[in-house]
DSSP file (Angstrom, degrees, kcal/mol; ACC not computed):
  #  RESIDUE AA STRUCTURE BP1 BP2  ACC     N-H-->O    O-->H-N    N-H-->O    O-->H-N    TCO  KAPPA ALPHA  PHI   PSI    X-CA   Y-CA   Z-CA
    1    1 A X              0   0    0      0, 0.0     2,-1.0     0, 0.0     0, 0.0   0.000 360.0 360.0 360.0 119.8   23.9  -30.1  -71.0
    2    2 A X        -     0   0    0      1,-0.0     3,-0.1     3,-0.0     0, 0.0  -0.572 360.0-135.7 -95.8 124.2   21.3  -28.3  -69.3
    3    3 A X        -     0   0    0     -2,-1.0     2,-0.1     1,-0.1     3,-0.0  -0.233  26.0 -83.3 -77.1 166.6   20.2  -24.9  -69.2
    4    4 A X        -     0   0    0      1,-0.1     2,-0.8     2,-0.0    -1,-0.1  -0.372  36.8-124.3 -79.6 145.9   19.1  -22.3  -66.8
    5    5 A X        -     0   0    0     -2,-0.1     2,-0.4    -3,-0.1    -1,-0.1  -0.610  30.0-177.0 -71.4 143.2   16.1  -22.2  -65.8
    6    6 A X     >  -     0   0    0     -2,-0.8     4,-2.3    75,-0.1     5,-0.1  -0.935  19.9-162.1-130.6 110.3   14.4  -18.7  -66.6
    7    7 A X  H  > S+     0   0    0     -2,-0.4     4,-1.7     1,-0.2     5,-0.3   0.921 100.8  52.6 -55.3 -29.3   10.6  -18.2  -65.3
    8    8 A X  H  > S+     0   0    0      2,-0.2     4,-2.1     1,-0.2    -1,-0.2   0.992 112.9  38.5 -56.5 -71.9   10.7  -15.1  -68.1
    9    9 A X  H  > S+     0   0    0      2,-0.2     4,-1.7     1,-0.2    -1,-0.2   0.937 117.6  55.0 -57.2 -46.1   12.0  -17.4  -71.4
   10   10 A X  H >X S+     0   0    0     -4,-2.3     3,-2.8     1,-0.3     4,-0.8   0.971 114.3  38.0 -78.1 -74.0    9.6  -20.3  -70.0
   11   11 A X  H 3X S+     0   0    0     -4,-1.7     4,-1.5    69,-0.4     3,-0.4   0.768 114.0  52.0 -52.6 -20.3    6.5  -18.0  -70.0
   12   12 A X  H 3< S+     0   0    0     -4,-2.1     4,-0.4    -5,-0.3    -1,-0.3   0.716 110.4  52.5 -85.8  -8.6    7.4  -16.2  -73.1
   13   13 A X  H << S+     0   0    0     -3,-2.8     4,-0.4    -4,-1.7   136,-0.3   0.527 109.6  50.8 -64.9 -20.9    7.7  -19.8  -74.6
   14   14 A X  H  X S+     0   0    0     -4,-0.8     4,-3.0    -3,-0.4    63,-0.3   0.668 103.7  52.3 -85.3 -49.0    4.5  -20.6  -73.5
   15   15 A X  H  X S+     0   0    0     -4,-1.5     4,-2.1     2,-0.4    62,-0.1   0.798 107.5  51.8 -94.1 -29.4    2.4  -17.8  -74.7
   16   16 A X  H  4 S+     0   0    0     -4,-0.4     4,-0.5    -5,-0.3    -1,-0.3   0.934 115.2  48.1 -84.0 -28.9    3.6  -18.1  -78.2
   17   17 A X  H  > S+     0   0    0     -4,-0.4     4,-1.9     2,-0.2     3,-0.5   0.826 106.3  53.2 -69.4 -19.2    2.5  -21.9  -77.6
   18   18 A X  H  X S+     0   0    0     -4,-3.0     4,-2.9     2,-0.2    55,-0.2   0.994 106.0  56.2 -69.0 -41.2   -0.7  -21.1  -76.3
   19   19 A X  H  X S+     0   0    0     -4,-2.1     4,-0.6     1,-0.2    -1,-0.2   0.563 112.5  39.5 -32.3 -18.2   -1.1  -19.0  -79.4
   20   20 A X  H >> S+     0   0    0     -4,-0.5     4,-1.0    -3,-0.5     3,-0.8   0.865 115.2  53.5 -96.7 -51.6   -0.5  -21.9  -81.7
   21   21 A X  H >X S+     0   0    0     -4,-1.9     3,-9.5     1,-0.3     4,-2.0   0.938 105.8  59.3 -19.3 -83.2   -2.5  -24.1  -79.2
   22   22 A X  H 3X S+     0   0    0     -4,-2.9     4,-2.2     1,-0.3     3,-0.5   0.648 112.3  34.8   0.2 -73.9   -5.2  -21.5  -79.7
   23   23 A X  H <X S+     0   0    0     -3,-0.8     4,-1.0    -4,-0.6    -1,-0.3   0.583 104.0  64.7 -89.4  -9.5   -5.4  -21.9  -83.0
   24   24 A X  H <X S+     0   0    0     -3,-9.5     4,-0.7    -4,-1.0    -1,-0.4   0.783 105.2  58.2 -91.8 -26.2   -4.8  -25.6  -83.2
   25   25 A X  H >X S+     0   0    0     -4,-2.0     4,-1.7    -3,-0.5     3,-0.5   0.925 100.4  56.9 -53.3 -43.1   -8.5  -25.6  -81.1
   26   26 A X  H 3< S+     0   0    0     -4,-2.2    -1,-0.2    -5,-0.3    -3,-0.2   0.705 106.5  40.1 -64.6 -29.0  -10.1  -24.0  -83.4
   27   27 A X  H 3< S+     0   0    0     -4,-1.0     4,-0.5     2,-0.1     3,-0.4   0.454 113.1  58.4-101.2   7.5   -9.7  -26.0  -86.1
   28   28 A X  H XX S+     0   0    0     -4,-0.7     4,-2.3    -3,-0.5     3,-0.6   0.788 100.2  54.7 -65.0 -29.8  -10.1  -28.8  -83.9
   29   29 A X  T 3< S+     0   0    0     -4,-1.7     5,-0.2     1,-0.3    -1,-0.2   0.312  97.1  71.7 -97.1  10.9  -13.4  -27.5  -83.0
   30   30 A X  T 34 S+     0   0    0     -3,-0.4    -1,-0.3     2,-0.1     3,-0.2   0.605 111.0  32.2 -50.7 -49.0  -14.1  -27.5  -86.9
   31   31 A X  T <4 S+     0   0    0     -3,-0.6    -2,-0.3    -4,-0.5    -3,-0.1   0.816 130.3  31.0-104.6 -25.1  -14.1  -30.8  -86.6
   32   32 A X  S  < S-     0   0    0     -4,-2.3    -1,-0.2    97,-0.1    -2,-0.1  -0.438  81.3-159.5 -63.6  41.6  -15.5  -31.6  -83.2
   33   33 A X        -     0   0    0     -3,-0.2    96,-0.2     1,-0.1    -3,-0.1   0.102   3.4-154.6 -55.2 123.1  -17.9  -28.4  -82.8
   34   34 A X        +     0   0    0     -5,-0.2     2,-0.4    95,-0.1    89,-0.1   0.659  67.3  54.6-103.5  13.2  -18.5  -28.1  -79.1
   35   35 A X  S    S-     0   0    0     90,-0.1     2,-0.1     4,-0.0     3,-0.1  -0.889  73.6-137.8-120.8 160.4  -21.9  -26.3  -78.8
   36   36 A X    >   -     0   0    0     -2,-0.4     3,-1.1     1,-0.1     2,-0.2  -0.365  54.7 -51.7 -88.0 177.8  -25.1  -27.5  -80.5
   37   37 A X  T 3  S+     0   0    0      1,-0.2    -1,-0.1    -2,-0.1     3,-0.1  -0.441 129.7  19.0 -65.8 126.9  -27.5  -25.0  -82.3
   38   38 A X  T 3  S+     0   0    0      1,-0.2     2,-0.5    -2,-0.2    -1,-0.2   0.762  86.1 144.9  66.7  29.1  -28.3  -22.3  -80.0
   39   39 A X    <   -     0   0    0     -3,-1.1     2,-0.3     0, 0.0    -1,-0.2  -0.860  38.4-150.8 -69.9  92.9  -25.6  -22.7  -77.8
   40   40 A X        -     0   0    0     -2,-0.5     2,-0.1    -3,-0.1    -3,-0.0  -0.506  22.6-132.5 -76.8 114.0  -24.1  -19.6  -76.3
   41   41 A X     >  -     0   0    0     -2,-0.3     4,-2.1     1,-0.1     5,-0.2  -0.361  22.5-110.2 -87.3-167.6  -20.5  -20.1  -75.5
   42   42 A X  H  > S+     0   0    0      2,-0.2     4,-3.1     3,-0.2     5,-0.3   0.958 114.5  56.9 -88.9 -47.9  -19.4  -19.2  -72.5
   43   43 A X  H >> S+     0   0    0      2,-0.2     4,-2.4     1,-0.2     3,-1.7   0.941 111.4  51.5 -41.4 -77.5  -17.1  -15.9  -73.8
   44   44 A X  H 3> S+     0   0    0      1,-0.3     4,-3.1     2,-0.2     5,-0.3   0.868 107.1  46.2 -27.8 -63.7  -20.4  -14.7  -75.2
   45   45 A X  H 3X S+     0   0    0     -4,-2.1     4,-0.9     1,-0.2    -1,-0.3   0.930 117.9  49.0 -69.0 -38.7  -22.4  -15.1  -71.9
   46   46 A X  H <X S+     0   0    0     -4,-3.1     4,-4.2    -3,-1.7    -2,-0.2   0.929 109.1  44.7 -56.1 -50.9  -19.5  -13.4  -70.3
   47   47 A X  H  X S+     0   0    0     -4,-2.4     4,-4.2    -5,-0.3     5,-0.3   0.987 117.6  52.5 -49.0 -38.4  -18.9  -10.2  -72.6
   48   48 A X  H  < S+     0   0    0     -4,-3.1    -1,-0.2     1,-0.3    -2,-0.2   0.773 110.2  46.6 -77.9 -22.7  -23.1   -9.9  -72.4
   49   49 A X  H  < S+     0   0    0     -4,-0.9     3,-0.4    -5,-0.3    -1,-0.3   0.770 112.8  48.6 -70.8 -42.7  -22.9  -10.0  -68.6
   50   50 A X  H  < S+     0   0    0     -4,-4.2    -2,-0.2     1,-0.2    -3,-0.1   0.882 116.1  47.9 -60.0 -36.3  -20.1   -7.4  -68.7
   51   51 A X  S  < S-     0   0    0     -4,-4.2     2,-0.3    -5,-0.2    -1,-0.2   0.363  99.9-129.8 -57.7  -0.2  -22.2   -5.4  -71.0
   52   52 A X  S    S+     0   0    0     -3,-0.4     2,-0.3    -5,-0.3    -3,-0.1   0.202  78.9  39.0  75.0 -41.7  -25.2   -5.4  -69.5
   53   53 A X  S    S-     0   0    0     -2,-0.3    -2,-0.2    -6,-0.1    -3,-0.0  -0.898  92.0 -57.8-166.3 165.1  -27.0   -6.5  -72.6
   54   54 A X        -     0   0    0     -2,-0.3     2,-0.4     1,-0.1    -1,-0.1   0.199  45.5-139.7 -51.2 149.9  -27.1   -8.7  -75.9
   55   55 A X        -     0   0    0      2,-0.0     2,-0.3   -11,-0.0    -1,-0.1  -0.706   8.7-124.3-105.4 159.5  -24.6   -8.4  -78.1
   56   56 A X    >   -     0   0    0     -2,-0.4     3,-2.1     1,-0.2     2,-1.1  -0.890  40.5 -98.3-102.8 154.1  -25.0   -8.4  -82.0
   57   57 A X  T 3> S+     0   0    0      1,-0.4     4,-0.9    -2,-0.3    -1,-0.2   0.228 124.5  57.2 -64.2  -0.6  -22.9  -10.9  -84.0
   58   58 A X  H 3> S+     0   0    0     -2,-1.1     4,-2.3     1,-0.2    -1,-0.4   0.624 111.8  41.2-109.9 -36.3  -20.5   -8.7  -84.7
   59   59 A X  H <4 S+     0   0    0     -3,-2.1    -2,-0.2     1,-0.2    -1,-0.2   0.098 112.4  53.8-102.6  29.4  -20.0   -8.1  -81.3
   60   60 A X  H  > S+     0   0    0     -3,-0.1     4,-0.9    -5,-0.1    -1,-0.2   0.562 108.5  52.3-126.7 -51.8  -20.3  -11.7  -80.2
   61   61 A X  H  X S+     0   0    0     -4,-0.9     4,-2.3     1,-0.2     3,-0.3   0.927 103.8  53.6 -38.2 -65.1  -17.7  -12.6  -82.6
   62   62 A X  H  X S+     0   0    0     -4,-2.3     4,-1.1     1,-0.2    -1,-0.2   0.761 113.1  44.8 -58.0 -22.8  -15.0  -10.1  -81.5
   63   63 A X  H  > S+     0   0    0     -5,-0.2     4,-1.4     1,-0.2    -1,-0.2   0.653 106.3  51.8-112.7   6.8  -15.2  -11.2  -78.2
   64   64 A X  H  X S+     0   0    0     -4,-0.9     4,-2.7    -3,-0.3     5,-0.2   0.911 122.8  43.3 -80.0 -44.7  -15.3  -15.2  -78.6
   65   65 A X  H  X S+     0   0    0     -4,-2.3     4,-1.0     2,-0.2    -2,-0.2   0.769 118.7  40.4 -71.1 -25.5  -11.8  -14.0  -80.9
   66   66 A X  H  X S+     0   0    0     -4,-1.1     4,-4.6    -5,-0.2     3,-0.3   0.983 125.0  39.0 -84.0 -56.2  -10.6  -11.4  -78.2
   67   67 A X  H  X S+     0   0    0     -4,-1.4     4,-5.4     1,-0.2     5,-0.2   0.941 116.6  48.3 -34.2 -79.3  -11.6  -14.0  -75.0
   68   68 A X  H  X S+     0   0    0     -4,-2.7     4,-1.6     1,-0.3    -1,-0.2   0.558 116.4  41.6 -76.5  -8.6  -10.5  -17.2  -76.6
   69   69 A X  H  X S+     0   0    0     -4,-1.0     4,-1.4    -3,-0.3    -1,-0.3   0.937 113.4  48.0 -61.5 -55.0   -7.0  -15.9  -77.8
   70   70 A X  H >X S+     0   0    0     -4,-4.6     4,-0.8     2,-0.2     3,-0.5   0.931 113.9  48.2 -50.7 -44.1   -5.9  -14.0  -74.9
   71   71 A X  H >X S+     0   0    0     -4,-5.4     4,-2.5    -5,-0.3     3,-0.8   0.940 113.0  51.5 -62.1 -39.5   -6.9  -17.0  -72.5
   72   72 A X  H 3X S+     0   0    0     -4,-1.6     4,-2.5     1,-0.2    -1,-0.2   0.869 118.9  33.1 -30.6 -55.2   -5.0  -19.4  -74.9
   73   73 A X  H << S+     0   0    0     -4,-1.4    -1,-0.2    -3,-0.5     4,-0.2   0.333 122.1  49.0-104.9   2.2   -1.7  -17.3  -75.0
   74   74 A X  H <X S+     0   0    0     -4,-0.8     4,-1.4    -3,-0.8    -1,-0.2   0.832 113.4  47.6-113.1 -27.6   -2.2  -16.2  -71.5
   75   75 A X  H  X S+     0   0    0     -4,-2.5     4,-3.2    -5,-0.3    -2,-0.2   0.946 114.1  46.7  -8.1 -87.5   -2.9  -20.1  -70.4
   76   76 A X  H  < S+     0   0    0     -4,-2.5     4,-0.2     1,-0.2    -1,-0.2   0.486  99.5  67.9 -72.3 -17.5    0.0  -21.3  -72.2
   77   77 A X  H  > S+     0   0    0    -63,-0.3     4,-1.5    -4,-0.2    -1,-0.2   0.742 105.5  46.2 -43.7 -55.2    2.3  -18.3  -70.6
   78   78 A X  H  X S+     0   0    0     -4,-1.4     4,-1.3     1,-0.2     5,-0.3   0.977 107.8  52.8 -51.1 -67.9    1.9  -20.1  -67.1
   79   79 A X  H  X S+     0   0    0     -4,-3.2     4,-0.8     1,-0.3    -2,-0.2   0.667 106.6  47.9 -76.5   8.3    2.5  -23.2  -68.1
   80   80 A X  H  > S+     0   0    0     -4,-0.2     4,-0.5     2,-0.1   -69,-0.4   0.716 119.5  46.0 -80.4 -42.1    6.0  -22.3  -69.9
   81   81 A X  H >X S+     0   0    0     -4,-1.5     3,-2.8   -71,-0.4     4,-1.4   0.862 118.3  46.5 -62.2 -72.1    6.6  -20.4  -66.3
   82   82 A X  H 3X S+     0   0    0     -4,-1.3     4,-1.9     1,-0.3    -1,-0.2   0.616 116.3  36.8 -13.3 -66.4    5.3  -23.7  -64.6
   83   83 A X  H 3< S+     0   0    0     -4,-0.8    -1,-0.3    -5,-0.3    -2,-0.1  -0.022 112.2  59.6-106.8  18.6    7.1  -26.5  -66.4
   84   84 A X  H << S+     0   0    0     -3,-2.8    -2,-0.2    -4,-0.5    -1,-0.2   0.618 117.9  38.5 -91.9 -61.9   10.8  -24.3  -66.7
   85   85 A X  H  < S+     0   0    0     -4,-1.4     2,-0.5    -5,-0.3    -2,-0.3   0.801 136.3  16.7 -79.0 -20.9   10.5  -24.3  -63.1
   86   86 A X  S  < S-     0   0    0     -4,-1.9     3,-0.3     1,-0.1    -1,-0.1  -0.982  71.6-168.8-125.0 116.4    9.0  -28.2  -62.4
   87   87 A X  S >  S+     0   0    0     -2,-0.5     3,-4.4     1,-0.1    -1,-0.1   0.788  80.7  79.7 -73.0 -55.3   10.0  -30.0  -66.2
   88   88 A X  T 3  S+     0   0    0      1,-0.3     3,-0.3     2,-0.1    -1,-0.1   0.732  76.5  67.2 -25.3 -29.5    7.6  -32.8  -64.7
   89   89 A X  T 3  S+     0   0    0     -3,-0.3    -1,-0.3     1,-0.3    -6,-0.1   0.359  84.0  74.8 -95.5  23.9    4.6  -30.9  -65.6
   90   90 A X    <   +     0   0    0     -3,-4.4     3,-0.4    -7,-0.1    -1,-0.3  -0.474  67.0 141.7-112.3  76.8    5.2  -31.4  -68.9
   91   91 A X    >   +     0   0    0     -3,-0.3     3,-1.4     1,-0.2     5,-0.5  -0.557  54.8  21.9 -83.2 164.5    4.3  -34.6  -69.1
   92   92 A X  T 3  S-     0   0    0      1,-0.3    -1,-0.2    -2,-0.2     3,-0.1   0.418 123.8 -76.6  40.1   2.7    2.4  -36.2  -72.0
   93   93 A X  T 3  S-     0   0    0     -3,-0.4    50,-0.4     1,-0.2    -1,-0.3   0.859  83.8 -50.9  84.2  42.4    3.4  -34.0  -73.7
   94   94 A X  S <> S+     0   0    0     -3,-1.4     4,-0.6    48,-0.1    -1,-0.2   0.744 113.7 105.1  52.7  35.8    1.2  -31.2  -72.8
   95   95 A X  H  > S+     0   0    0     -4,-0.3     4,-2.5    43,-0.2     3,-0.2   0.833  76.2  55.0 -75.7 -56.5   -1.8  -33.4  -73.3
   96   96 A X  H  > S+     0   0    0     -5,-0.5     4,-3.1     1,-0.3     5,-0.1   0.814 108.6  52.4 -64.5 -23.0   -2.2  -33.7  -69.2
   97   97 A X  H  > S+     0   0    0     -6,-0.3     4,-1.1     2,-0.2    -1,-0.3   0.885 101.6  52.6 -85.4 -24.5   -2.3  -30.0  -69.3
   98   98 A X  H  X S+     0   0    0     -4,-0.6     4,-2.7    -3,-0.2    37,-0.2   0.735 116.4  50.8 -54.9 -32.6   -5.3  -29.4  -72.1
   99   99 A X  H  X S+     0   0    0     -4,-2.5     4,-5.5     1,-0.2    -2,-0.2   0.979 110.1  44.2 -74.0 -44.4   -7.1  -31.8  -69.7
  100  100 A X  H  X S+     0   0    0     -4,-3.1     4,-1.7     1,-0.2    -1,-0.2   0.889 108.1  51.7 -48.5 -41.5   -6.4  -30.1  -66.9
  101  101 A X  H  X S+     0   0    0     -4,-1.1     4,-2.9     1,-0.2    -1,-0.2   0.960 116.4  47.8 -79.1 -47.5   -7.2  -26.7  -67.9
  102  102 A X  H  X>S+     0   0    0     -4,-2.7     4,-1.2     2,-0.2     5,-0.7   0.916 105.1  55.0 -20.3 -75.5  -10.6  -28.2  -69.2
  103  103 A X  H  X5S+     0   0    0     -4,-5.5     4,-1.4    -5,-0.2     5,-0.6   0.845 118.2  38.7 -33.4-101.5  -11.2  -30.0  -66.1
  104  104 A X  H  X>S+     0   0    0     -4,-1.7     5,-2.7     3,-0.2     4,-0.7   0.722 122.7  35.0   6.2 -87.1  -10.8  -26.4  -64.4
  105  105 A X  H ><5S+     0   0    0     -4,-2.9     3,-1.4     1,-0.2     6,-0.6   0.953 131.1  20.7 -68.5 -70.5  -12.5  -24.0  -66.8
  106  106 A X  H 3<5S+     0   0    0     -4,-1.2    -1,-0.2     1,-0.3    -3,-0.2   0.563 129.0  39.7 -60.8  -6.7  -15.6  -26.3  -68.1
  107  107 A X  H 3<<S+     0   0    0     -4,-1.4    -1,-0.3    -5,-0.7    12,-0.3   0.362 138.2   3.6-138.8 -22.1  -16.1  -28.7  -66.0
  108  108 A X  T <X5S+     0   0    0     -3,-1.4     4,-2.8    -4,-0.7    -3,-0.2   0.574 125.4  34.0-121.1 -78.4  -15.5  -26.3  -62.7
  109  109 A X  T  4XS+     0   0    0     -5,-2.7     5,-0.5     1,-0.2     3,-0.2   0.982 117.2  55.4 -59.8 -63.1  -14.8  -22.3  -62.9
  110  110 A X  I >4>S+     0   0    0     -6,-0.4     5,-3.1    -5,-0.3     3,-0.9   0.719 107.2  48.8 -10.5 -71.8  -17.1  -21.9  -65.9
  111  111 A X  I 345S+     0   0    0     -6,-0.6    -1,-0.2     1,-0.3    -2,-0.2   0.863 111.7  42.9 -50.0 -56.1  -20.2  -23.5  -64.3
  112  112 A X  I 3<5S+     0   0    0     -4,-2.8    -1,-0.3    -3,-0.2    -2,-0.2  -0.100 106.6  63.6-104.7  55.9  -20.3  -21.7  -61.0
  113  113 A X  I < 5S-     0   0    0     -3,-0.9    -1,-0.2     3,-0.2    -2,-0.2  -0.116 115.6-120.2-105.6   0.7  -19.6  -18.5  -62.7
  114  114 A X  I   <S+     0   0    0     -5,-0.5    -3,-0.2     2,-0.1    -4,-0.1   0.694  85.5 114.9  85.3  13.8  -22.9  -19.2  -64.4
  115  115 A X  S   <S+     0   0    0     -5,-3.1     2,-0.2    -6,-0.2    -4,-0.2   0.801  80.9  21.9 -59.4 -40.0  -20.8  -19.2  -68.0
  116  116 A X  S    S-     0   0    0     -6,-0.9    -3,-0.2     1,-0.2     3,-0.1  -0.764  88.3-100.2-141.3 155.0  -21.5  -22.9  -68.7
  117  117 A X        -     0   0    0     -2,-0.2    -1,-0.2     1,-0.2     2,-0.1  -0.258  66.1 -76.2 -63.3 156.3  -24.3  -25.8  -67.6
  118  118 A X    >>  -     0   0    0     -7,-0.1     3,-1.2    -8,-0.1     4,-0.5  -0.235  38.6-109.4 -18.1 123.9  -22.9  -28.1  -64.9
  119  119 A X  G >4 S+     0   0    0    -12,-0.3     3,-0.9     1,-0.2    -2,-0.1   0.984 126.6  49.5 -50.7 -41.9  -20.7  -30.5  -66.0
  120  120 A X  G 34 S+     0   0    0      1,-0.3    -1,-0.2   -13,-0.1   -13,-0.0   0.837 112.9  46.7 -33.9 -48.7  -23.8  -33.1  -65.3
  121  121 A X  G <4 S+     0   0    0     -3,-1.2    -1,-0.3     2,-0.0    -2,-0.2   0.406  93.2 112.4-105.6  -5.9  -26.3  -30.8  -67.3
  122  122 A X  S << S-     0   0    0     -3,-0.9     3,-0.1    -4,-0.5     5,-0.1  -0.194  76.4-107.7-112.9 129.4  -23.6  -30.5  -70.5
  123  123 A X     >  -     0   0    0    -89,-0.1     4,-1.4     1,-0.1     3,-0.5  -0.409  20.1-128.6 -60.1 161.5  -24.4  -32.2  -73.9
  124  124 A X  H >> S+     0   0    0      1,-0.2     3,-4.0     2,-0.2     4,-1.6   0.975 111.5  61.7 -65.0 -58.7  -22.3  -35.2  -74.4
  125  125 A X  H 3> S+     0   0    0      1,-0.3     4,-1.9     2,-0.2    -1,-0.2   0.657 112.1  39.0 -13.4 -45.6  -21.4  -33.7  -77.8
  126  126 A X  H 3> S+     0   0    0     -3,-0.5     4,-1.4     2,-0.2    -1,-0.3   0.648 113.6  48.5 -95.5 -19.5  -19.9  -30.7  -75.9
  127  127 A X  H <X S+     0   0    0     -3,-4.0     4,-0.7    -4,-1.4    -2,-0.2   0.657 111.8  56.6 -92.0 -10.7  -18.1  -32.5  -72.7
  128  128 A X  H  X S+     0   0    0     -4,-1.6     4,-1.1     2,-0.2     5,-0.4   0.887 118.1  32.3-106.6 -59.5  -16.6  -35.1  -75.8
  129  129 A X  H  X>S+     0   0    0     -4,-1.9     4,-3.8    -5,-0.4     5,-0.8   0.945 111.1  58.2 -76.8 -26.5  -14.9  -31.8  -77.7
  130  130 A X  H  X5S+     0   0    0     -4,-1.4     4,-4.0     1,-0.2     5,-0.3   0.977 111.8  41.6 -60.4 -62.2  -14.2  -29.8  -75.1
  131  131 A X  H  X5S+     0   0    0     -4,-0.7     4,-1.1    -5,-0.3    -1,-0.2   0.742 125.1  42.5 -39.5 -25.1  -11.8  -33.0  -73.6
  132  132 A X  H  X5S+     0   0    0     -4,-1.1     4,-1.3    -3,-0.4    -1,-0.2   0.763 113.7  46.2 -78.7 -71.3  -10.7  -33.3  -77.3
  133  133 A X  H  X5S+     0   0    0     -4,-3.8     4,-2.1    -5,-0.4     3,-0.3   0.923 116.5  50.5 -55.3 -47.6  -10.3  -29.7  -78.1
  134  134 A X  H  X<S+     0   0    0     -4,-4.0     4,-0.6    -5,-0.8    -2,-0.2   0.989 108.3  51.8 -62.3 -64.9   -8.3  -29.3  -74.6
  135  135 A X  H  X S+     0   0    0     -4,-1.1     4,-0.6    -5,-0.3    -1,-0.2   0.440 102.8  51.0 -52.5 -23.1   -6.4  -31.7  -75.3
  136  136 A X  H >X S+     0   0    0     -4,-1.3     3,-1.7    -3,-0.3     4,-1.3   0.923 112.1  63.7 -74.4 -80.2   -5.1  -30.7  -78.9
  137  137 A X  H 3< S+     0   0    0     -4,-2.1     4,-0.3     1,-0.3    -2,-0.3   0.437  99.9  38.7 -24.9 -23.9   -4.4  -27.7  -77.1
  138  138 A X  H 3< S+     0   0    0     -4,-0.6     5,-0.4    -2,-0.2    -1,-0.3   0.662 111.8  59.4 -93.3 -43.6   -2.1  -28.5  -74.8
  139  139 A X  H XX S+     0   0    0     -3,-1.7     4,-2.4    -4,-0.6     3,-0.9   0.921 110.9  41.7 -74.6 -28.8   -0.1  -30.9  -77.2
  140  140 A X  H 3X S+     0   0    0     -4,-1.3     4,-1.8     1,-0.3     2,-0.7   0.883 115.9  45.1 -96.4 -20.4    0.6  -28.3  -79.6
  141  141 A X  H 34 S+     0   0    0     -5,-0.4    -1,-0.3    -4,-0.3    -2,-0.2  -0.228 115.2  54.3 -80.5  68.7    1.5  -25.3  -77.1
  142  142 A X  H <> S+     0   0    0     -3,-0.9     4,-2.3    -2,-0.7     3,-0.4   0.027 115.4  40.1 -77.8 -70.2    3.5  -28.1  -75.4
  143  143 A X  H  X S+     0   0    0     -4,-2.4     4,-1.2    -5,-0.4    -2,-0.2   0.603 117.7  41.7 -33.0 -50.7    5.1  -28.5  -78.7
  144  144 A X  H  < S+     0   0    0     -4,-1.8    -1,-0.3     2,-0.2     3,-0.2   0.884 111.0  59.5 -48.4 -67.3    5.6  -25.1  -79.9
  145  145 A X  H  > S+     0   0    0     -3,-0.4     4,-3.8    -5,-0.3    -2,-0.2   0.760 104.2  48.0 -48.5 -37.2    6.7  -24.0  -76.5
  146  146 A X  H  X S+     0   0    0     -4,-2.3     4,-2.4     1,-0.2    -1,-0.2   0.884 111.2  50.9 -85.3 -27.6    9.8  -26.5  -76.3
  147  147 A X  H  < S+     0   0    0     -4,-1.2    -1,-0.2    -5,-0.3    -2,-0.2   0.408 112.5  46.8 -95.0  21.9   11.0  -25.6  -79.7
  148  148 A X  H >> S+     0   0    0     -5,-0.1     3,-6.1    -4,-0.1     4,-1.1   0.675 107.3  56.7 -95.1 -49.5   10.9  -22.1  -78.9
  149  149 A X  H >< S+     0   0    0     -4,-3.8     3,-1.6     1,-0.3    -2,-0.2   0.904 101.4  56.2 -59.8 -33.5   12.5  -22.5  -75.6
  150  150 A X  T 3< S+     0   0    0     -4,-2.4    -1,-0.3     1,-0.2    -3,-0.1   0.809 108.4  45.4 -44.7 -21.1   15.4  -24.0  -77.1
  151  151 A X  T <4        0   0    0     -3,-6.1    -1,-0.2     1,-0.2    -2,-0.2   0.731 360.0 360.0 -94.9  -6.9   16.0  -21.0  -79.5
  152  152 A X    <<        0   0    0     -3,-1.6    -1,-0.2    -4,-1.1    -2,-0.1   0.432 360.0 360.0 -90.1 360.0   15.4  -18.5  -76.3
């Protein structure tokens, strides 16, 4: 039996998997860490470019926490609208879609917004978790997201 599609249920299935995603990066990146010492991440170099000036760890913190959540749950919000309306882009098992969204933010937008090196200029250490990290990310808001949408 199949259900209706709803862009609404699919994104709101999504956004509570990118919230799990989220958090399933983070402790990924506990164990892959993707900047070296003295690394700015790219939320950081954004807030301090919307501020105008440096920020102090406290204020560095809040906004790697504020950035990297919202983009998670707002991330994962498309692709539940995305993959109710096309099921085909959940493939892998929302693997292909941590990659993607890498490929995209680090590897593209990131860089010529002047957030992030080059992909080229990138430690390996950092091009090896982000692909890693992305990728944990996508498989559990895949995951998350399909047993929500069933309950929706």
């Amino acid at each position: 039996m199949s259900r209706e599609r709803s862009i609404l249920k699919g994104a709101m299935a999504g956004m509570i998997g990118g919230l799990a995603g989220a958090g399933a990066k983070v402790l990924a990146e506990k164990l892959f860490p993707p900047r070296i010492e003295g690394q700015v991440p790219p939320p950081v170099v954004l807030a301090e470019q919307v501020a105008g000036h440096p920020l102090p760890p406290a204020g560095q913190q809040a906004a790697m926490q504020s950035i990297h959540w919202t983009f998670g749950a707002t991330a994962g919000a498309i692709y539940g609208a995305l993959v109710e309306m096309e099921p085909s882009l959940g493939a892998w098992k929302g693997a292909a879609f941590g990659l993607t969204l890498n490929k995209l933010t680090h590897e593209s937008i990131l860089p010529k917004m002047g957030l992030a090196s080059p992909k080229e200029e990138q430690p390996a250490q950092e091009r090896i978790s982000e692909w890693v990290t992305h990728a944990v990310y996508g498989i559990f808001t895949d995951a998350v997201r399909r047993a929500v949408r069933k309950n929706l």
